[in-house]
C-alpha positions as CSV (number, residue, x, y, z in Angstrom):
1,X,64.2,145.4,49.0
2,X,61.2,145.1,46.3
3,X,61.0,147.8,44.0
4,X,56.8,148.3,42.5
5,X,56.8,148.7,38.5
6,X,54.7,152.1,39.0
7,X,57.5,153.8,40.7
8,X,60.2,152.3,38.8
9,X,60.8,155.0,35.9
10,X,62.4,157.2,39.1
11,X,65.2,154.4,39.2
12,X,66.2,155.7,35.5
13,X,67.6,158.9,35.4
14,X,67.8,159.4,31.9
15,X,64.4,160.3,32.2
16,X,65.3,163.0,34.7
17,X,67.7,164.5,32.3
18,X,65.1,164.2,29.3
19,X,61.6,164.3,31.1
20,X,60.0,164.3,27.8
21,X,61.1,161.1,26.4
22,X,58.8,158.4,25.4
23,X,61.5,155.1,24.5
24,X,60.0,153.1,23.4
25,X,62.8,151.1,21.8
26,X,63.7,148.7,24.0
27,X,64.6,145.6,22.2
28,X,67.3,147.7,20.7
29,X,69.1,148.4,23.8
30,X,67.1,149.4,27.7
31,X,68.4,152.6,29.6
32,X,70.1,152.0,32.4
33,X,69.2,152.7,36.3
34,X,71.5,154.4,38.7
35,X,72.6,151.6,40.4
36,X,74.3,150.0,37.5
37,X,75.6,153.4,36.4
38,X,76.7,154.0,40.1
39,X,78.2,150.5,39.8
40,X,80.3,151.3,36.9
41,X,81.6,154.2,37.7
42,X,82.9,153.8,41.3
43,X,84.8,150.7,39.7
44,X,86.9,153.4,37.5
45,X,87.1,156.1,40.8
46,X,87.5,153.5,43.3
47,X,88.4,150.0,42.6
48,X,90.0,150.1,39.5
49,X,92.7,146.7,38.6
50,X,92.8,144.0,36.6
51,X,92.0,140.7,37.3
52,X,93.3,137.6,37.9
53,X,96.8,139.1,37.8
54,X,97.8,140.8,41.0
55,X,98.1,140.1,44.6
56,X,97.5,143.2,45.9
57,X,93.9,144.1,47.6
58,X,92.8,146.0,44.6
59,X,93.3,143.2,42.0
60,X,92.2,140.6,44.5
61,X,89.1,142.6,45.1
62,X,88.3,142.9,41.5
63,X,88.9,139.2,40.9
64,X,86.2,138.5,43.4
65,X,83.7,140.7,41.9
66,X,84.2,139.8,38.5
67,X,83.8,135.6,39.4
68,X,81.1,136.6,41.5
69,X,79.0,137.7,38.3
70,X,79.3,134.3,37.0
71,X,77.6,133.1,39.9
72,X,74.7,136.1,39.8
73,X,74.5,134.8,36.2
74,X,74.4,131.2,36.7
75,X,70.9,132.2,39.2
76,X,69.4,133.9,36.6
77,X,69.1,131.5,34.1
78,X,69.0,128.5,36.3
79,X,72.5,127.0,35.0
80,X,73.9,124.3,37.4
81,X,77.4,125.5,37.9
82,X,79.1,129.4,37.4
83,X,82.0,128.0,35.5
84,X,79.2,126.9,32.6
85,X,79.2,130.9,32.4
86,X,81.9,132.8,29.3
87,X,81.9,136.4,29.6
88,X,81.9,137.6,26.0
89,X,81.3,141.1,24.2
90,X,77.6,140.0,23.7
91,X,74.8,137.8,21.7
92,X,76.6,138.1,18.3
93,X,80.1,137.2,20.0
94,X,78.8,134.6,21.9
95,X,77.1,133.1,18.9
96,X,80.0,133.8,16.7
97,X,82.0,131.6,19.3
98,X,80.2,128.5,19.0
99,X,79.6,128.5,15.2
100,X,83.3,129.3,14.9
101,X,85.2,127.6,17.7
102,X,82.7,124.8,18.2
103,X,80.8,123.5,15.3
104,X,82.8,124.4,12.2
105,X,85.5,121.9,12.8
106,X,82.5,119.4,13.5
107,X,80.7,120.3,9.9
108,X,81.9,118.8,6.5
109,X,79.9,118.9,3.2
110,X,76.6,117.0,3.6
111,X,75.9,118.4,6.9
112,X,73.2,120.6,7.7
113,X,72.7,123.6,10.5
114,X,69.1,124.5,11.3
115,X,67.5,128.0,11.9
116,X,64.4,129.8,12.0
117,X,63.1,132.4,9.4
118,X,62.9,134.8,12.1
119,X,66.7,135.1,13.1
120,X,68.1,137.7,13.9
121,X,71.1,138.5,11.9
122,X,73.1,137.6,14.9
123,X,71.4,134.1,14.4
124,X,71.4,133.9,11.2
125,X,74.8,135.1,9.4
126,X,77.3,133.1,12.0
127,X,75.4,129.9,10.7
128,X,75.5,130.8,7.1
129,X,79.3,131.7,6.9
130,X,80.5,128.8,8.5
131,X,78.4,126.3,6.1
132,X,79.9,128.2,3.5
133,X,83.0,127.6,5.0
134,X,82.6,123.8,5.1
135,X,80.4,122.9,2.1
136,X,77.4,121.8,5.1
137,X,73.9,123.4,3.7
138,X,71.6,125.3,5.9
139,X,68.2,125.2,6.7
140,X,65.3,126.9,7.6
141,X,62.0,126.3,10.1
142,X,59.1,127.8,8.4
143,X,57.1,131.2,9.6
144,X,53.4,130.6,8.9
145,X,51.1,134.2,8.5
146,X,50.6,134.6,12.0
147,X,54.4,135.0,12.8
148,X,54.5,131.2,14.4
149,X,57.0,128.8,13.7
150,X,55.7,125.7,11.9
151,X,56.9,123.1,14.3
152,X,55.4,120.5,12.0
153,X,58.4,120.8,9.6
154,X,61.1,121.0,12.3
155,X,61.0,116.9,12.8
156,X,61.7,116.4,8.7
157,X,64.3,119.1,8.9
158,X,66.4,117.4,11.9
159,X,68.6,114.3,10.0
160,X,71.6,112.3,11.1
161,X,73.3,115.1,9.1
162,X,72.0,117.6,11.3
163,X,74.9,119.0,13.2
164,X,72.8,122.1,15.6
165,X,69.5,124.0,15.5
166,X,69.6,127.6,16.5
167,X,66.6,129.4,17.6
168,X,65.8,132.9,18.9
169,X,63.4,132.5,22.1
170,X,61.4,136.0,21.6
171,X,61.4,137.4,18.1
172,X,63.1,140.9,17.7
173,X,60.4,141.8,15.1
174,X,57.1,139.9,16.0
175,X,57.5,139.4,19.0
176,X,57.0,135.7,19.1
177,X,57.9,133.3,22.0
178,X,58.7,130.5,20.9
179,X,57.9,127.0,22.0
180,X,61.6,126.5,23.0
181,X,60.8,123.2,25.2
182,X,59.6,121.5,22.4
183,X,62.6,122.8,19.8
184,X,64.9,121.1,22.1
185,X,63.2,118.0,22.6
186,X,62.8,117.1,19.3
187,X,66.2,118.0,18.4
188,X,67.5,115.9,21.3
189,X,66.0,112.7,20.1
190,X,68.2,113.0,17.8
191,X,71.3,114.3,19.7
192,X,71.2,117.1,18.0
193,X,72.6,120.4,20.3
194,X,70.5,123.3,20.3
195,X,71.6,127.2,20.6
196,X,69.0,129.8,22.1
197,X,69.3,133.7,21.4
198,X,67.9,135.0,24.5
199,X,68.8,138.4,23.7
200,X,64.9,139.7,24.2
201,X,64.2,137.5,27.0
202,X,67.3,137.1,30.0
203,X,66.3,139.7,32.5
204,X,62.9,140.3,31.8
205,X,61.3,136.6,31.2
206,X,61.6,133.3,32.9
207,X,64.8,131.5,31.5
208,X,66.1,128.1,33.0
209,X,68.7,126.0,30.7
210,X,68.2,123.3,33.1
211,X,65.3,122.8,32.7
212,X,65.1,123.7,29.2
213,X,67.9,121.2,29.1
214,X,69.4,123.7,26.0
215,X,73.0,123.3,25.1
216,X,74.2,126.7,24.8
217,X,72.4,130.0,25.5
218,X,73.1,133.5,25.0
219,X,72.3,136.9,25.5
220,X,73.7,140.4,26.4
221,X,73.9,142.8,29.0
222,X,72.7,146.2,27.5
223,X,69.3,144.5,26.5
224,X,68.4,144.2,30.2
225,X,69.4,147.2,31.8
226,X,73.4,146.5,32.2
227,X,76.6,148.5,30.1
228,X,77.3,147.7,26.2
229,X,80.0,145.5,24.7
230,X,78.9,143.2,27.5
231,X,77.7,139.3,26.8
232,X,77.3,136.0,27.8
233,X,77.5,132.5,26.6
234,X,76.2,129.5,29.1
235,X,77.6,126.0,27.4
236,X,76.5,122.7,28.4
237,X,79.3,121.3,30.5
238,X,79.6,117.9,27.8
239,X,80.5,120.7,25.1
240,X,82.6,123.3,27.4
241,X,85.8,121.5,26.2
242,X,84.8,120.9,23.0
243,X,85.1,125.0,22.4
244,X,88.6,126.4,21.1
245,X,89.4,129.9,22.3
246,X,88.6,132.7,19.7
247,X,91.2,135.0,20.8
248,X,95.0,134.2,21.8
249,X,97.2,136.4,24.3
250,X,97.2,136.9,27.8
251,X,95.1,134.5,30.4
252,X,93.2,131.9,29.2
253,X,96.5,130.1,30.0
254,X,98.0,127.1,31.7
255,X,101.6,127.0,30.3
256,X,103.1,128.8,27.2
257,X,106.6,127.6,25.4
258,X,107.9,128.5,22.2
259,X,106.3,125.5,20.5
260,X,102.9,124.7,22.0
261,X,100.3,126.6,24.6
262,X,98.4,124.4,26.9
263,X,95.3,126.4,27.3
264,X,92.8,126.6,30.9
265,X,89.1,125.0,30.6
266,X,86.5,126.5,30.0
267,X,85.2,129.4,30.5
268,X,88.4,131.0,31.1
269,X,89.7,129.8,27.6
270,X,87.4,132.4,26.2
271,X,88.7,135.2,28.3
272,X,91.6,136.1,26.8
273,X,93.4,139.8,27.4
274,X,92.3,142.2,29.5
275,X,88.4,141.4,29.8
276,X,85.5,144.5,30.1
277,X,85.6,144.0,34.1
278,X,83.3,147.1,34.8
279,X,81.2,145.5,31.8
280,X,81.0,142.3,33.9
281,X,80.2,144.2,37.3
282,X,77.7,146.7,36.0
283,X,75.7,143.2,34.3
284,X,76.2,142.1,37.6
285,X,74.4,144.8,39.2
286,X,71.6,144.7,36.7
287,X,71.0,141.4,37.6
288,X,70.8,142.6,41.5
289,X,67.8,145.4,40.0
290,X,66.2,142.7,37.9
291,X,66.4,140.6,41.3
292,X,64.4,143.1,43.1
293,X,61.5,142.8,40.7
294,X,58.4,140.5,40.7
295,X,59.2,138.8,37.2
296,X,55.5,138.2,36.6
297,X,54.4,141.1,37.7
298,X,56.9,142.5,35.3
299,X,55.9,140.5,31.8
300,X,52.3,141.1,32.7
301,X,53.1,145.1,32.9
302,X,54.8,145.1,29.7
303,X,52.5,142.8,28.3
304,X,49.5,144.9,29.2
305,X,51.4,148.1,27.7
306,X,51.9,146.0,24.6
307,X,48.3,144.7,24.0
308,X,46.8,147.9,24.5
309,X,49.1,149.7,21.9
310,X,48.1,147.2,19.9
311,X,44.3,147.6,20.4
312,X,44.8,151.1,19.9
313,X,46.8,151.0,16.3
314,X,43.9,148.7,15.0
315,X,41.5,151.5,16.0
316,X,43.6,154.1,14.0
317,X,42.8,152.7,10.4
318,X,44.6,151.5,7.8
319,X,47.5,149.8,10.2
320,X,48.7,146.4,9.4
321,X,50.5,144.8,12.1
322,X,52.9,142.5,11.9
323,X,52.8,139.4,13.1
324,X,49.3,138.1,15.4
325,X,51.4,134.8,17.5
326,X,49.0,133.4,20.5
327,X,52.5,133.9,22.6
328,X,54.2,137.2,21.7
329,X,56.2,139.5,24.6
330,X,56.3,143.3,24.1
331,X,57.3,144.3,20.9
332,X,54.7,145.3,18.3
333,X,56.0,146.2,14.4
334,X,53.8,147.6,12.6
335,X,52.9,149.9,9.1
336,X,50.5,152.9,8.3
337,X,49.1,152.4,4.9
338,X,51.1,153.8,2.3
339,X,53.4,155.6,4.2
340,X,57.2,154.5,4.7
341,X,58.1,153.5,8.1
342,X,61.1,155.8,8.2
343,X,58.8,158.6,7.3
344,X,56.7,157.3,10.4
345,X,59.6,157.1,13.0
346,X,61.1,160.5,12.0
347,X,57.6,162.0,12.5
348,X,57.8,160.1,16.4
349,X,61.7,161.4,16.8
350,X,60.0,165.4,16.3
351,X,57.9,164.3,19.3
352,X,60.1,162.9,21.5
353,X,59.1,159.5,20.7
354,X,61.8,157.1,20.1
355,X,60.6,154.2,17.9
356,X,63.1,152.3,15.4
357,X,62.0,152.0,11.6
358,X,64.3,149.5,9.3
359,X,64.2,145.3,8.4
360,X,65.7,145.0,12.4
361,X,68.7,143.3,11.4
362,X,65.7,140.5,10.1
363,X,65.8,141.2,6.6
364,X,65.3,138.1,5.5
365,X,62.4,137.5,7.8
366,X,60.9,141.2,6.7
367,X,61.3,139.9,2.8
368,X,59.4,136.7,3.0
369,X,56.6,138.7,4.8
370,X,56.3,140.7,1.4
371,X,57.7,144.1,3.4
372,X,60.8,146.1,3.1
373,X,60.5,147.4,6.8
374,X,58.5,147.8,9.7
375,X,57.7,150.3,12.4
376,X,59.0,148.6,16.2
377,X,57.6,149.9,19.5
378,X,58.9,147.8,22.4
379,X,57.9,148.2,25.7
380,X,60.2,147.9,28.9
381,X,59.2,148.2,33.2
382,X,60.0,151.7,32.9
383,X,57.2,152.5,30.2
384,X,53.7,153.3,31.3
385,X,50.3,154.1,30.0
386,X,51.0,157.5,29.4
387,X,53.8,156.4,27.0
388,X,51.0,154.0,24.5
389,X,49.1,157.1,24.8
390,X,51.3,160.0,23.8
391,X,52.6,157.7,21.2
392,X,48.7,157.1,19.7
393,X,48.1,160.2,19.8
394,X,51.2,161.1,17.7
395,X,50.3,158.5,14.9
396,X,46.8,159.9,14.9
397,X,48.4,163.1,13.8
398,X,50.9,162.3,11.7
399,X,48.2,160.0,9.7
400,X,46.0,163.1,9.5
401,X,48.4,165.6,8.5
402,X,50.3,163.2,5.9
403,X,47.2,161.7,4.4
């Protein structure tokens, strides 16, 4: 079954309960459609076990479901095998893993990690602890005035001291995609691993870490229609064993004694304790809805939604936006002249319009832009022209009746 974009908002029932709603705040977290909800909650009435622990129907039913995600997952971003697939609590876990379990015991003063000056803080803070950690120094690619990433410097930044580059693939501010191709093809001429945030882009963009040939990916569930506290972290199967479990207890497991545990392989390693299993089914469904979607029909959508807000905020007066890539997704941050963003959002909020004011968890990003904060619209399948124009119309008001 094919479900059209124009009919799609039906799918979403928090729009039922709260028919006024323009959200608008999508690279925060999406809303969720009934399926997954559905999905979730006959797991509890009906299903529920735990995994990979009983032999009764109920447990061995669970078990199936929950593997069978890895395989749903390993589809969507084109990953040659499900067991490249680690279910964690999301992007900032999954990042956390690999800067913690991975490449700190790899890193010694003299070393260097790479990111980008438009990291998240998810991106951005796992990196910078664990150089402090070791002594290793950390650098950062460039954002020129259009919100671009100055490629140019990446090749004099990437040494023999260079132990990984990570890079988000859309900005969570400007809306940039970047060039990720090229990122990792530089940085693999000189065997250095790269580490892609996809937190704006699984589920609603093209991804495919074959292709890309990137060495570890991830991304989270509640960002593209699936359950919170819900994540995932692909690893290149050369590094899989590399990776040292960040929890300890139960599973994860081949044999326990008093004086040594002999632990599985990965991705089970990681998996320790009793894991979110309707978490896991629930992203599993919301890949089954993303599934039934035309994915090009679906960036151009938001895309369109995007540009057009856009047009539409220059024609106000006195707007700067922020951020003017030739690539950008669906997220626009912006400012009204002399007025504080929070003032802006909480004017939105009185009208139903949910918008998110703050630095984005980007601060750094924000500060080297000369700004304390921004005003994000993001745009999601479920958003439609109405929405860009209920929220104009809003911001026309507000700037009348503040200025």
């Amino acid at each position: 079954m094919s479900l059209s974009i124009h009919s799609i908002k039906s799918q979403f029932p928090i729009f039922t309960h709260r028919p006024e709603l323009v959200y608008l705040d999508n690279a925060a977290t999406s809303q969720k459609p009934q399926s997954v909800i559905q999905a979730i909650a006959n797991f509890y009435e009906k299903e529920n076990a735990n995994v990979h622990r009983g032999l009764y129907e109920l447990s061995g039913n669970a078990t199936r479901r929950y593997e069978e995600v890895r395989k749903k997952v390993s589809r969507l971003i084109g990953a040659p095998d499900p067991k490249t697939i680690a279910f964690t609590k999301g992007t900032t876990e999954s990042i956390n893993i690999v800067a913690q379990c991975f490449l700190k015991k790899n890193l010694q003063k003299g070393d260097n990690v790479i990111v980008s000056a438009m990291e998240h803080h998810a991106n951005l803070i796992p990196w910078q602890q664990v150089c402090e950690q070791t002594g290793a120094a950390l650098s950062v690619i460039p954002v020129d005035a259009n919100g671009e990433l100055r490629l140019e410097n990446l090749d004099s930044l990437l040494n023999a001291h260079t132990k990984l580059a990570a890079v988000t693939h859309i900005s969570n501010v400007l809306g940039t995609i970047n060039s990720i191709e090229d990122i990792i093809s530089i940085a693999h001429k000189k065997n250095i691993p790269v580490l892609i945030d996809a937190a704006q882009s699984a589920g609603h963009d093209r991804i495919n870490v074959k292709n890309w040939d990137v060495d570890f990916l991830a991304f989270s569930a509640h960002k593209m229609f699936g359950p919170m506290g819900t994540g995932v972290l692909y690893c290149k199967e050369e590094y899989a064993e590399q990776i040292d479990p960040l929890n300890f207890g139960g599973g994860g497991i081949k044999n326990v004694e008093f004086g040594q545990t002999e632990f599985l392989n990965y991705p089970h390693k990681l998996e320790a304790g009793t894991a979110n299993i309707s978490g896991v089914i629930g992203l599993g469904c919301a890949i089954d809805f993303v599934a039934q979607l035309d994915t090009n029909q679906m960036v151009a959508h938001t895309k369109n939604l995007s540009d057009t807000f856009t047009n539409k905020l220059k024609s106000i007066g006195k707007v700067q936006i922020v951020g003017n890539a030739k690539n950008s997704g669906s997220i626009v941050s912006f400012n009204l002249e002399n007025i504080h963003p929070h003032d802006v959002a909480g004017f939105l909020a009185n009208e139903n319009i949910a918008v998110r004011a703050g630095h984005h968890c980007a601060q750094p990003l924000l500060e080297s832009m000369g700004m304390p904060a921004t005003v994000r619209a993001s745009f999601s399948i479920y958003n439609t022209m109405g929405d860009v124009e209920k929220a104009i119309e809003a911001l026309k008001a507000f700037k009348k009746f503040w200025l």
